[in-house]
N, C-alpha and C positions, 0 to 999 in steps of 0.2 A: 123475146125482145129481138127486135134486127139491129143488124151491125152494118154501117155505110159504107162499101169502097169507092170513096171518090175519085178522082182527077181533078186536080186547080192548076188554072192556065192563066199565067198574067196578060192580061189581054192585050195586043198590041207586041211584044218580046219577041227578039227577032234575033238571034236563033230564041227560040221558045224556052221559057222560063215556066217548069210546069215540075207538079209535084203528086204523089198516086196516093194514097193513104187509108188506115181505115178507122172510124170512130165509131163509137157506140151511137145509139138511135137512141137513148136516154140520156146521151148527153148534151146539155145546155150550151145555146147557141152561143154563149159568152165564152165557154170551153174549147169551142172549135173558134172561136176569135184566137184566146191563146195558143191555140195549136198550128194556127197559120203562122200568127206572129212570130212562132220558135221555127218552123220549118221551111219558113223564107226568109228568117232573118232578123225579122225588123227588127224595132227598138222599142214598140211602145209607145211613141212619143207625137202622135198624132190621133182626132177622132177617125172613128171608121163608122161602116154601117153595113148589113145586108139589104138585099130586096131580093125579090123574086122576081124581078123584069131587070132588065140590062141599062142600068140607069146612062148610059150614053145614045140609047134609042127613045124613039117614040113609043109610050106607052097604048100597045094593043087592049087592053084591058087593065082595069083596076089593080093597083099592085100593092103591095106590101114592102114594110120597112119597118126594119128591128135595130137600135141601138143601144148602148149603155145610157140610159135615160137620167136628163140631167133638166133643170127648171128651162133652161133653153130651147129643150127639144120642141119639134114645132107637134101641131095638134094632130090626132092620128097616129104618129108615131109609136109602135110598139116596144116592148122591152125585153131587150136579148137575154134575161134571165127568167121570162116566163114561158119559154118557149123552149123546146127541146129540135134536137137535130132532126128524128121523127115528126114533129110538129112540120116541119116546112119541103120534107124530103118525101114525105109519103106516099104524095100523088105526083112523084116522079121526075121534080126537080127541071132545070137547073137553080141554080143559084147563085148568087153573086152576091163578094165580096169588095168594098171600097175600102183605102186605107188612104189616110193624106188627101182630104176633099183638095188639097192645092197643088199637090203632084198628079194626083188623082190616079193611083197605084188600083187597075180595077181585076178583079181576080174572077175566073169563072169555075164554076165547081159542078162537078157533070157528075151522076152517079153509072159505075161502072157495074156496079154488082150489089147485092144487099144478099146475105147471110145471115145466118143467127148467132149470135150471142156467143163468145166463145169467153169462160169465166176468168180463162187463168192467162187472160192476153189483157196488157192494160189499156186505158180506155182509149189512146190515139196509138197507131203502131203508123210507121213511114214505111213505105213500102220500096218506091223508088221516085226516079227524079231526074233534073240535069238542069245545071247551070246554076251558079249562086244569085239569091236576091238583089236589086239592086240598093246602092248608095241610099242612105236615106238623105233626101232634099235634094236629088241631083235632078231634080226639074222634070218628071216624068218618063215614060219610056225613052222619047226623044233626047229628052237630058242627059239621061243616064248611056245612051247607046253615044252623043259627042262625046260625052267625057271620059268613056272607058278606049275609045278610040285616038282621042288627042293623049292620053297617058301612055300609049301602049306608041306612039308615034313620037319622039325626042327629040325631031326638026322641027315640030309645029312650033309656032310663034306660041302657044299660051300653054304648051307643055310645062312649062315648071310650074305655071300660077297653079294648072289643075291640079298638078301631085301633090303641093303644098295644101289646097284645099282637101284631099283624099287621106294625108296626113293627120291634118290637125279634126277631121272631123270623122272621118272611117275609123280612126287607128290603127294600130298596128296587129289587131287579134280577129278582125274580120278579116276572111279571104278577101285580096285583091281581085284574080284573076277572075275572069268572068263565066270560065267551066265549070269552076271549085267547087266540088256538093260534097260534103262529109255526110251519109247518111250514118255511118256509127254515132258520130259526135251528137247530131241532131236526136236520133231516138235519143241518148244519153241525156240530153234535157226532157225528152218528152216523158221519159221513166222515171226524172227529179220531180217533174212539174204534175204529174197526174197518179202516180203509184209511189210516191216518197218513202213507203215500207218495205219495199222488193226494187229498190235503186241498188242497194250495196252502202249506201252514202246514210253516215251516222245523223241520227235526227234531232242530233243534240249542234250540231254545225250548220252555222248561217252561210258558207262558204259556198258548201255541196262539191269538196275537194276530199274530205276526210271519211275513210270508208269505216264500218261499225266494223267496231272491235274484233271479231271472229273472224270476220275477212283480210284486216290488215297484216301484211306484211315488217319486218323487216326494214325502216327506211322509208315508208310512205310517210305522208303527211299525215299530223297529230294536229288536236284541234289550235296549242297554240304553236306551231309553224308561222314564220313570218308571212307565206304567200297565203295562210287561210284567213289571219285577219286582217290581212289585203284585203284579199278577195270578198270578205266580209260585208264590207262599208263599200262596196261598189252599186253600183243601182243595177237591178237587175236583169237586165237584159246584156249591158256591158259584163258585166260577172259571168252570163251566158255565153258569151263569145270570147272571155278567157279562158274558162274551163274547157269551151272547145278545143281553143289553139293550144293550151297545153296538151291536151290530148293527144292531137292531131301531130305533134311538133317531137313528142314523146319527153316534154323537158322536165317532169318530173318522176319518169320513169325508172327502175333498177338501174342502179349506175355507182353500185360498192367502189369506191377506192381503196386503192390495193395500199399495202402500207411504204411500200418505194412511192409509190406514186404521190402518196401524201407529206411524204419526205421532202418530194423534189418541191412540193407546194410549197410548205410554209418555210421552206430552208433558211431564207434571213431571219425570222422569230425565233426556228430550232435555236440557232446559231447563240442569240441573244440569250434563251433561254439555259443553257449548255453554256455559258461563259456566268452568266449568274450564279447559276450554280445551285444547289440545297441548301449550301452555306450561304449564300448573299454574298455580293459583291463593295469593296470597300469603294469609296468616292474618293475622288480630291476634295482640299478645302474649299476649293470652289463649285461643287456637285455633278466633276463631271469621271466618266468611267477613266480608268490609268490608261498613259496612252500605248501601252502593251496592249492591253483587250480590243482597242479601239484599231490601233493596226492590223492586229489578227485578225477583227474581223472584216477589216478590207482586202485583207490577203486571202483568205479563207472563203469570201463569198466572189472574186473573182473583179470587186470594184476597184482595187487600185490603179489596173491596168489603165484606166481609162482616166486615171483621177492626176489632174495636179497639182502637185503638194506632197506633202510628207506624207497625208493620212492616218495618223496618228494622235489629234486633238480632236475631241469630239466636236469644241466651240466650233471648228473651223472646218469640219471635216460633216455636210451636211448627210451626206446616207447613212453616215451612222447615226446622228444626232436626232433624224425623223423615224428613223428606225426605233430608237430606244422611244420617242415623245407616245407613235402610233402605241407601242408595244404596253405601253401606261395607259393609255387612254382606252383601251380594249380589256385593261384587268388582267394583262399578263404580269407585270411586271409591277411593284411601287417604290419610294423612296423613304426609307424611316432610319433618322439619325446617323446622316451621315452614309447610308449601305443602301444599293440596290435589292431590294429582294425578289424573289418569285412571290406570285401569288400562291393560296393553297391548292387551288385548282390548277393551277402552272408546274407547280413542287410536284405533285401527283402523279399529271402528266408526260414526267422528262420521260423522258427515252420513248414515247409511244407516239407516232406520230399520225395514227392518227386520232387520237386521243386530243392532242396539241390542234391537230386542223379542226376539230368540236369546237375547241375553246375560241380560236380566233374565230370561225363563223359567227357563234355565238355573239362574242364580244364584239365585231362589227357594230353590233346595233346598240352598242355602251354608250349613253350620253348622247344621242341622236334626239332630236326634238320627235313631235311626231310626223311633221313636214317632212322631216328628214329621214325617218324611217321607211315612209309611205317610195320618199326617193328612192331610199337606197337597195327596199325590194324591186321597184321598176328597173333599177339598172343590173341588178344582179339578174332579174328576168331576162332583158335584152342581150346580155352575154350568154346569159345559158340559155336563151331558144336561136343564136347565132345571130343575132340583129350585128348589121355593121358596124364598127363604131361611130362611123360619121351620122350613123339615122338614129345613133341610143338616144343620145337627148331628147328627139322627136317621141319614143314611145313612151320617156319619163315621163315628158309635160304632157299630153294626151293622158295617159294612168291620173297626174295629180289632179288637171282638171276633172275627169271623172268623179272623184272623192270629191270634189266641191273646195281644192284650194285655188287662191287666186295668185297673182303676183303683185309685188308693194304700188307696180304702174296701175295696176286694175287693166291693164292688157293681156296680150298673149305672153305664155311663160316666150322667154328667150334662150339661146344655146347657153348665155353668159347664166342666167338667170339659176338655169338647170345647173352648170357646174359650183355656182354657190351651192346649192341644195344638195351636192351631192360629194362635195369637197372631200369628208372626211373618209368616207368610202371608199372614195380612189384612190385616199393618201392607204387605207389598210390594201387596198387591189394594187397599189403600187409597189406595198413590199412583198409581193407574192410569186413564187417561182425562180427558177433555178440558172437564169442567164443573169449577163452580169448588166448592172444597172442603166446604163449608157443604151445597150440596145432594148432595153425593157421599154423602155419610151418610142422606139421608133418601132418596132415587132411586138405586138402583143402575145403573150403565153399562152400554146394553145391553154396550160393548164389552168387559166383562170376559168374555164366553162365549167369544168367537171365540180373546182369550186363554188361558183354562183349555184350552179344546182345542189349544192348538199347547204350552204347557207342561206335557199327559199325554203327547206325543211325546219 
């Protein structure tokens, strides 16, 4: 059996958008559809077609056309599942591929070489490349080459409308930039998508994030990880350009916190939890903490400085008061007859911190709807792959719309929209880290990243 080295050249690309590769000659022309679709990018989300003549020229001769055959297709038309890459390649090719009859994305595929059959290579291998695919619906070559031009230019008059459009429709886990070629990332789907038993990637996982059992590590991701049943419910081509960017980004890579480190993280909950105590802590008759605990811990976490007031009434005194509320709502802490207690898993935990930084990751996602969940992984994501904060929202609502939620407008989510959805999150990412309150809000921790990444595990 021969094996194909091709060349695809998006026709028209300028610098050249071209890709080398080799595929089996027993495999099915519908095969090498998905094999383009993963190694230029696309989404899937348009018809395509082959022919053997350059459907933008005059037809010299009688040509052929192969697609995924549907009651529409017109007469004549052949079917790309009866036909093998040998079928069409034999007597020497070229070949040509359409994607988006409206963009009209035309690909040309040149055979460079044909060899034999090599068993223990899977059936597409990426050879080499240069430049990322473009935008899908960015109006054809032409389209795509204004608008990577007016983004990349911040004086143009329709500079923001394009980013915004690039935003809400590219998202945030395709490359931007118009060099970008991840050839590791890219095989890494092509060894999900065509050899799924020699991926590494457990076959019991819709994600294709969770490696089989015998390979994993320590800290990787397990099937139920927040980011894999994310990653789960995404459609699949988006799910494909996650898995890249985490790749690519390394943000769920080795990344042990140390146990100072973990200290410094959850120090307002330590605090809480360490004033509670094994014993429980006694209430006032009105259910609030004595205002000795409650000054300590404004003294002790560095907020009085900033605070004024006594600091000492829980009623009146609010960083302690969302402190203790978060610390309940996450399963650290409850109230029973009159005493604060620790949870068991809280009780367990004292002195171990990071044992204590499990539990609050964990318990972030306590009492989250599933809207809310789906959020609260997008934002944890956006801080641990370094997203700015001003752009996080943007890669929330781009993630929720993926899943298929809407907003109550039946519009686009909104920045406002996003911080309802993600409210309670922030309020636990609020009491995170070892500065004192006042400037928490204006400097963010670096140490909230190292967090977002051990609570996408």
């Amino acid at each position: 059996m021969t094996r194909y080295r091709l060349r695809s050249s998006l026709v028209g690309s300028e610098p050249e958008i071209w890709r080398t590769f080799e595929i089996e000659g027993s495999a099915r022309l519908r095969m090498l559809h998905l094999a383009l679709q993963t190694i230029m990018g696309w989404r899937e989300s348009h018809l395509h077609a082959f022919t053997d003549a350059d459907p933008h020229a005059r037809a010299q001769h009688p040509s052929r056309r192969w697609e995924a055959l549907d009651i529409e297709s017109e007469e004549g038309t052949l079917s790309e599942d009866d036909f093998t890459v040998d079928d069409v390649l034999r007597d020497g090719g070229p070949l040509w591929y359409e994607y988006d009859f409206g963009d009209g994305w035309v690909h040309r595929l040149d055979i460079v070489e044909q060899v034999p059959s090599e068993p223990h290579l899977t059936t597409v291998v990426l050879l080499d490349g240069a430049n990322r695919g473009p935008f899908e619906d960015s109006g054809g070559v032409g389209g795509y080459a204004e608008k990577t031009a007016i983004a990349a230019d911040p004086q143009h008059p329709e500079h923001e409308s394009i980013v915004d459009w690039i935003d809400s429709t590219v998202g945030p886990w395709a490359p931007r930039g118009p060099g970008m070629f991840d050839l590791v990332g890219v095989q890494s789907e092509l060894n999900l998508m065509f050899n799924p038993g020699a991926s590494g990637i457990s076959p019991n996982d819709m994600s294709g994030l969770v490696k089989v059992v015998e390979h994993r590590l320590t800290g990787d991701v397990h099937e139920g990880s927040p980011i894999a049943e994310f990653a789960s419910v995404l459609p699949p081509p988006i799910r494909s350009e996650l898995r890249q960017h985490l790749q690519f980004t390394n943000t769920l890579g080795p990344g042990d916190i140390d146990p100072e480190t973990a200290a410094r993280i959850i120090r307002p909950f330590a605090w809480l939890m360490d004033a509670v105590g094994a014993d429980g802590l006694d209430l006032t008759a009105a259910g609030w903490m004595p205002q000795s605990t409650v000054l300590a811990g404004m003294t002790e976490l560095g907020w009085i400085t900033d605070w004024i007031g006594k600091g000492n009434r829980e009623d009146v005194t609010p960083p302690i008061a969302v402190l203790r509320e978060t610390a309940q709502r996450i399963g650290l802490v409850r109230v029973q007859k009159g005493r604060l207690l620790l949870s068991a898993a809280a009780k367990k935990a004292l002195g171990d911190a990071p044992a204590q930084l499990r539990l609050i990751a964990e318990g972030l996602y306590r009492k989250l709807s599933d809207a809310e969940t789906d959020a609260a992984v997008l934002l944890l994501l956006a801080i641990a792959d370094g997203t700015p904060r001003e752009d996080r929202w943007r890669s929330v609502a781009f993630g929720l719309e993926m899943c298929g939620w809407q907003s109550s407008s039946g519009w686009r989510f909104t920045e406002q929209d996003i911080g309802h959805a993600t409210f309670w999150t922030q309020r636990v990412l609020n009491q995170l880290g070892d500065a004192p309150r006042l400037h928490r809000f204006d400097e963010e921790s670096p140490l909230l990243r190292p967090f977002a990444r051990e609570a996408l595990r």
